[in-house]
DSSP file (Angstrom, degrees, kcal/mol; ACC not computed):
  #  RESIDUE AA STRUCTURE BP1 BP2  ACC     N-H-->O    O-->H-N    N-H-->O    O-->H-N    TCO  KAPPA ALPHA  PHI   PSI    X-CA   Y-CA   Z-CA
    1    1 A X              0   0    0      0, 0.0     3,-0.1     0, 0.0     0, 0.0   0.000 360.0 360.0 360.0  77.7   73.9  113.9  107.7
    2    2 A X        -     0   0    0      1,-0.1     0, 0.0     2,-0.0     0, 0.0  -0.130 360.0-108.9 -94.0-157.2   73.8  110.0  107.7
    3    3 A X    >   +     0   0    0      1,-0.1     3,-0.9     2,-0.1    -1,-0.1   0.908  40.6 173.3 -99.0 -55.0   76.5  108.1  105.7
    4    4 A X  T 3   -     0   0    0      1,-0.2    -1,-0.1    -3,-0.1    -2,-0.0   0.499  63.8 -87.1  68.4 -16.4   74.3  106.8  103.1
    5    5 A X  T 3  S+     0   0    0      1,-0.3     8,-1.7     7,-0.1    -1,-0.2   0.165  90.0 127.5  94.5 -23.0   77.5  105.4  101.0
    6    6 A X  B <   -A   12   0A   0     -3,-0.9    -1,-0.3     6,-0.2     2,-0.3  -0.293  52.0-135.4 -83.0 161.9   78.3  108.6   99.2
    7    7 A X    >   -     0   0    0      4,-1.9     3,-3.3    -2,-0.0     6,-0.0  -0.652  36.2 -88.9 -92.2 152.0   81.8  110.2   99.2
    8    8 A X  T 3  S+     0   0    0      1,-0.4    -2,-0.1    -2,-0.3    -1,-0.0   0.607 124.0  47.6 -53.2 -12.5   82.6  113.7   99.7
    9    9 A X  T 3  S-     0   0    0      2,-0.1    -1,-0.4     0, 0.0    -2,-0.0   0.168 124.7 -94.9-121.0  30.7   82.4  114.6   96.0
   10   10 A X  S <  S+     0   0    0     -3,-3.3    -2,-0.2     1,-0.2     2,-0.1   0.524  82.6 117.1 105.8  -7.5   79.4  112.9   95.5
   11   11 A X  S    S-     0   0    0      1,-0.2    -4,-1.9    -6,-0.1     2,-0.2  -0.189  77.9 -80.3-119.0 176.8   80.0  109.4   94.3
   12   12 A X  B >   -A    6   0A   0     -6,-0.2     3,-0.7    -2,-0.1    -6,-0.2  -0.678  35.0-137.3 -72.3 132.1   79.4  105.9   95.6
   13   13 A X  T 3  S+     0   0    0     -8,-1.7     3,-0.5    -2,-0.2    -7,-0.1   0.202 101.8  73.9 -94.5  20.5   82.4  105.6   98.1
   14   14 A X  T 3  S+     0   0    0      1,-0.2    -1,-0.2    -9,-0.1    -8,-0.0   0.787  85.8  56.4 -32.1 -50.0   82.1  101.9   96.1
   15   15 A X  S <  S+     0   0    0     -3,-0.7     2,-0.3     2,-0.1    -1,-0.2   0.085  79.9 110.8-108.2  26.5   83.3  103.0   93.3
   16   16 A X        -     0   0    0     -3,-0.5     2,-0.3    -5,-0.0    -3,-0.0  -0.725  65.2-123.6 -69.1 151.8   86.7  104.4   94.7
   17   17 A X        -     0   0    0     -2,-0.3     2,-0.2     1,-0.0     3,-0.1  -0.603  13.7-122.4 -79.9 127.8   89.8  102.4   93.5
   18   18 A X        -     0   0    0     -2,-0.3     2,-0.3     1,-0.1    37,-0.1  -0.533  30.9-112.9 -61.0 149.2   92.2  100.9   95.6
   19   19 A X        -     0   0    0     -2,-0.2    -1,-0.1     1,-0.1    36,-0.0  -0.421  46.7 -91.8 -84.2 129.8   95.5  102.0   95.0
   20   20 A X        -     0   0    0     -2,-0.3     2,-0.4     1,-0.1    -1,-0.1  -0.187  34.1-116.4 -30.9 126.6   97.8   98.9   93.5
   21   21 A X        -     0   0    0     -3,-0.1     2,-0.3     3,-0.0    -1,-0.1  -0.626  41.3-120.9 -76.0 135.1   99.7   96.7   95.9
   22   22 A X        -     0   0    0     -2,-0.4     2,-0.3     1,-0.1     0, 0.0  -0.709  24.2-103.7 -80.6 156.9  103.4   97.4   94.9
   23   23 A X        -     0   0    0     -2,-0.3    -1,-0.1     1,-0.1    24,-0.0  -0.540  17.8-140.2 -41.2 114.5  105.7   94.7   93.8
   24   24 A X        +     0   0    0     -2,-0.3    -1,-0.1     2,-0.0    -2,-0.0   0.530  49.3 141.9 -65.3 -13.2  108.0   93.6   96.1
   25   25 A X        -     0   0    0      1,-0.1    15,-0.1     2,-0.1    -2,-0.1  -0.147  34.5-165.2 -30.4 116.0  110.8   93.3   93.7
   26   26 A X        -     0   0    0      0, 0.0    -1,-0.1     0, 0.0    14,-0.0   0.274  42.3-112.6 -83.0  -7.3  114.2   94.3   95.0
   27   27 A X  S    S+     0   0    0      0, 0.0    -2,-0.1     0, 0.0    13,-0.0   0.498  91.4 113.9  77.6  14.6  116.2   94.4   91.5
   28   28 A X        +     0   0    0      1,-0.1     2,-1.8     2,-0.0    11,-0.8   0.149  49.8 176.4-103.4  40.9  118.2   91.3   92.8
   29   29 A X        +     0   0    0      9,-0.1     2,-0.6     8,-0.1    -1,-0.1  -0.109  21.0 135.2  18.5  34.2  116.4   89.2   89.8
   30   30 A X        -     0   0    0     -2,-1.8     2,-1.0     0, 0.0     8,-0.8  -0.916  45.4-150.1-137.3 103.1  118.0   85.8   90.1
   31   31 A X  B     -B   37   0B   0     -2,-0.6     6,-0.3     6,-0.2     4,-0.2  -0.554  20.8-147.1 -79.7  72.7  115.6   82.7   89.8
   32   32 A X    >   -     0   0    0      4,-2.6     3,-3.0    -2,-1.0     4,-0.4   0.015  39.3 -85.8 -70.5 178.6  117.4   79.6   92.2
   33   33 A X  T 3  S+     0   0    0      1,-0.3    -1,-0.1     2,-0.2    -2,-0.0   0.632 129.8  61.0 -55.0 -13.3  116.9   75.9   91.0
   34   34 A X  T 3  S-     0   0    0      2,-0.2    -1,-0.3     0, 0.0    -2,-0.1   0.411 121.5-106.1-100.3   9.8  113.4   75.5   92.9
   35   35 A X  S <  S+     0   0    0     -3,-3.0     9,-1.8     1,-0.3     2,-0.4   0.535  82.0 128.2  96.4   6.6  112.1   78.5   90.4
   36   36 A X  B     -C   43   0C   0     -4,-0.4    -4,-2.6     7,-0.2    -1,-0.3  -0.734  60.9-124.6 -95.6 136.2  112.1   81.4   93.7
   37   37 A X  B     -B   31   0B   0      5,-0.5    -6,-0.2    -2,-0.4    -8,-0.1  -0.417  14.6-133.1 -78.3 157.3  114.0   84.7   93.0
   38   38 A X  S    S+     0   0    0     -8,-0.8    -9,-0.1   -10,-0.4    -1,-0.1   0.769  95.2  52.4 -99.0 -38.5  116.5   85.2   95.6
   39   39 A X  S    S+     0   0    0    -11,-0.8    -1,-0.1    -9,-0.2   -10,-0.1   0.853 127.1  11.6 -80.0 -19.3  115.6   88.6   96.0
   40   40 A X  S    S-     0   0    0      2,-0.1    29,-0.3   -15,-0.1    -2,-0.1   0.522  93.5-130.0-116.0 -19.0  112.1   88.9   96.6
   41   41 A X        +     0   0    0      1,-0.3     2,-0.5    27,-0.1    28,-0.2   0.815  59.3 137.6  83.8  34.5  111.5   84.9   97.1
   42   42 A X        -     0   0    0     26,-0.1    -5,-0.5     3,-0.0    -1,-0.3  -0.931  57.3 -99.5-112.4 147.0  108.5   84.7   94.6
   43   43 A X  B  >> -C   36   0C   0     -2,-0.5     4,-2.7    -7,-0.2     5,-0.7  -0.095  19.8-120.5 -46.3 130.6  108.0   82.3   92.3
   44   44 A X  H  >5S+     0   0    0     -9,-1.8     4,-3.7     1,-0.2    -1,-0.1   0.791 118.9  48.1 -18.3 -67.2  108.8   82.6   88.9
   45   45 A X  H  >5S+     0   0    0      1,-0.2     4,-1.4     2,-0.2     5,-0.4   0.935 110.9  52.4 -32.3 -82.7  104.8   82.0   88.2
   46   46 A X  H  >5S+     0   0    0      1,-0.3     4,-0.6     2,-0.2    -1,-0.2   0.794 107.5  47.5 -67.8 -41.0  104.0   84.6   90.8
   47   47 A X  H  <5S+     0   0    0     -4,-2.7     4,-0.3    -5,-0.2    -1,-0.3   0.897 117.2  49.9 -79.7 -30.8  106.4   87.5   89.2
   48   48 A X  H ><<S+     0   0    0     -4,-3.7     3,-0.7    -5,-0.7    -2,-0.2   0.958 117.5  36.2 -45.3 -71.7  104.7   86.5   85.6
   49   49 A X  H >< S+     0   0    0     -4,-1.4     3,-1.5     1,-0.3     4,-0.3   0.434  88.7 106.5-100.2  -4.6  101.7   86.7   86.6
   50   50 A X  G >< S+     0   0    0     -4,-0.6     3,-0.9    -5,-0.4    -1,-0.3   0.775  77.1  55.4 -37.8 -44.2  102.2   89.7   89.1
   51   51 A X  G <  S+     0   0    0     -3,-0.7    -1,-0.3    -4,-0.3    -2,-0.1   0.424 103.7  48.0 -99.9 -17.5  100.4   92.4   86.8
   52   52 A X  G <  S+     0   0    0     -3,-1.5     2,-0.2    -4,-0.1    -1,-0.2   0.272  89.2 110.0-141.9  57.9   97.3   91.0   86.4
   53   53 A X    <   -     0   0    0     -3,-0.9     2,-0.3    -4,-0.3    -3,-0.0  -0.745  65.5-124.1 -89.2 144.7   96.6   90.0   90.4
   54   54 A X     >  -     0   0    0     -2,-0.2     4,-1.9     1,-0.1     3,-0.2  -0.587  30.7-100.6 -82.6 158.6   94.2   91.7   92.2
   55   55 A X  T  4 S+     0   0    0     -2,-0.3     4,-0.4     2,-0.2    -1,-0.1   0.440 125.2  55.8 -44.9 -10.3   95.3   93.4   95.5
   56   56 A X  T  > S+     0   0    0      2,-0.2     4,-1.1     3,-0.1     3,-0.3   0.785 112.4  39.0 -96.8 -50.5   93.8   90.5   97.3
   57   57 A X  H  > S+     0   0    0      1,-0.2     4,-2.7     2,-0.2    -2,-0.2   0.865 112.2  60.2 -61.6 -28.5   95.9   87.9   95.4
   58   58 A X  H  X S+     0   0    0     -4,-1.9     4,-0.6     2,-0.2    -1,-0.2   0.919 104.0  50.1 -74.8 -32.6   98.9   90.3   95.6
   59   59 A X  H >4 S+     0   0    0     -4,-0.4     3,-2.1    -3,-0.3     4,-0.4   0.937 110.7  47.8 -52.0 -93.2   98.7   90.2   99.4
   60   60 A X  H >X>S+     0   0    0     -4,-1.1     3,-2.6     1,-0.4     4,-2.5   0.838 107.6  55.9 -51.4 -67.6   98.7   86.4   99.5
   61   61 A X  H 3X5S+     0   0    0     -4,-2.7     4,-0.7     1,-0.3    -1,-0.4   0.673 107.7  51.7 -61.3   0.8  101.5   86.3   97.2
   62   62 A X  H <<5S+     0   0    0     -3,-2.1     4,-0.4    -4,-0.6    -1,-0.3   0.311 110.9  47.0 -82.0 -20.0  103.6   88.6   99.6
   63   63 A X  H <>5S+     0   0    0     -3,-2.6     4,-1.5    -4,-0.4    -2,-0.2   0.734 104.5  50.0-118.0   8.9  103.1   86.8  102.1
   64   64 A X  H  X5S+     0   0    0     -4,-2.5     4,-4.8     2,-0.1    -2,-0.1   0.810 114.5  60.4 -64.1 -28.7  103.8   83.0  100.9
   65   65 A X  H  X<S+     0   0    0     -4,-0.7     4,-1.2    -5,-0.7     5,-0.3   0.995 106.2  39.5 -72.1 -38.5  107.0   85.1   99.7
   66   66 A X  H  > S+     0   0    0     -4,-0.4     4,-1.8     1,-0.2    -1,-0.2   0.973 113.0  52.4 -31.6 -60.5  108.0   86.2  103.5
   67   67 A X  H  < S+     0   0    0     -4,-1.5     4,-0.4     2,-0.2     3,-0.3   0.972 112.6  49.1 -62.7 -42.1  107.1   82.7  104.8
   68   68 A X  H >< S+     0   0    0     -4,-4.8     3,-5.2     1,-0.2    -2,-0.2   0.958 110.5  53.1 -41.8 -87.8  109.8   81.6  101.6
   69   69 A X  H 3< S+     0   0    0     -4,-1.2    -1,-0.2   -29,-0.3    -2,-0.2   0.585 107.3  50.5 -23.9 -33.0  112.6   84.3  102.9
   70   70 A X  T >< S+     0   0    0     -4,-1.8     3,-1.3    -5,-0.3     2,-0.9   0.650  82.0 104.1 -92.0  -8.7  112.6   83.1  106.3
   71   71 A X  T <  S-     0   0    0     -3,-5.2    -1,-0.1    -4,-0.4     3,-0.1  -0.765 102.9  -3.6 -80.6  99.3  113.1   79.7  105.5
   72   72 A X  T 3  S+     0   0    0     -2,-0.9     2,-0.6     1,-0.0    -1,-0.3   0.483  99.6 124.1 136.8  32.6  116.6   78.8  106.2
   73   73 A X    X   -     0   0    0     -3,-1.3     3,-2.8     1,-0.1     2,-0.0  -0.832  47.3-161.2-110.9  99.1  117.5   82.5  107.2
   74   74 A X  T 3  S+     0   0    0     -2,-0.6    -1,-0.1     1,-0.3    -4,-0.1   0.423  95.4  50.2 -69.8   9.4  119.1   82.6  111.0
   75   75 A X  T 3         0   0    0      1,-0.1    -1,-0.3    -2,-0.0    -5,-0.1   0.310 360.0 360.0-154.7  54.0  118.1   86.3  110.5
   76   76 A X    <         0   0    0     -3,-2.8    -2,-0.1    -6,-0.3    -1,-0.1   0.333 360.0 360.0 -94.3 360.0  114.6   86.6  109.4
C-alpha cells in the first residue's frame, strides 16, 4: 500500500482544490485618507483585487493587513 500520490477515491491527491482563503472583511467599509479600510486595514487595491488572488497572495495580503491594524493600536 505505498502512497503513490493517489487519493482515496482514486484521483491525483494534486488535483484536489484548496478551499478559498476567506475575506477578512468586517462590514465596517470605510476607506481613511491613506486608501486602508478601517475595518479590515486593506488597501483599497487589495479589496478590488481580492477575488482574483490566489490563496498564496491572499495570505500575504492578510497579513500586511494585521501588520497595518497594529500600527498605532495600544491594543493590538
Amino acid at each position: 500500500m505505498g502512497g503513490g500520490g493517489k487519493s482515496a477515491a482514486g484521483g491525483d491527491s494534486s488535483d484536489v482544490e484548496e478551499t478559498p482563503v476567506v475575506s477578512p472583511c468586517v462590514s465596517i467599509c470605510v476607506l481613511d485618507r491613506d486608501d486602508i479600510c478601517t475595518g479590515c486595514h486593506r488597501s483599497g487595491e487589495e479589496i478590488r483585487e481580492w477575488v482574483l488572488l490566489d490563496n498564496t497572495e491572499r495570505r500575504a495580503v492578510i497579513k500586511r493587513a494585521r501588520a497595518r491594524g497594529k500600527v498605532g493600536n495600544p491594543f493590538a
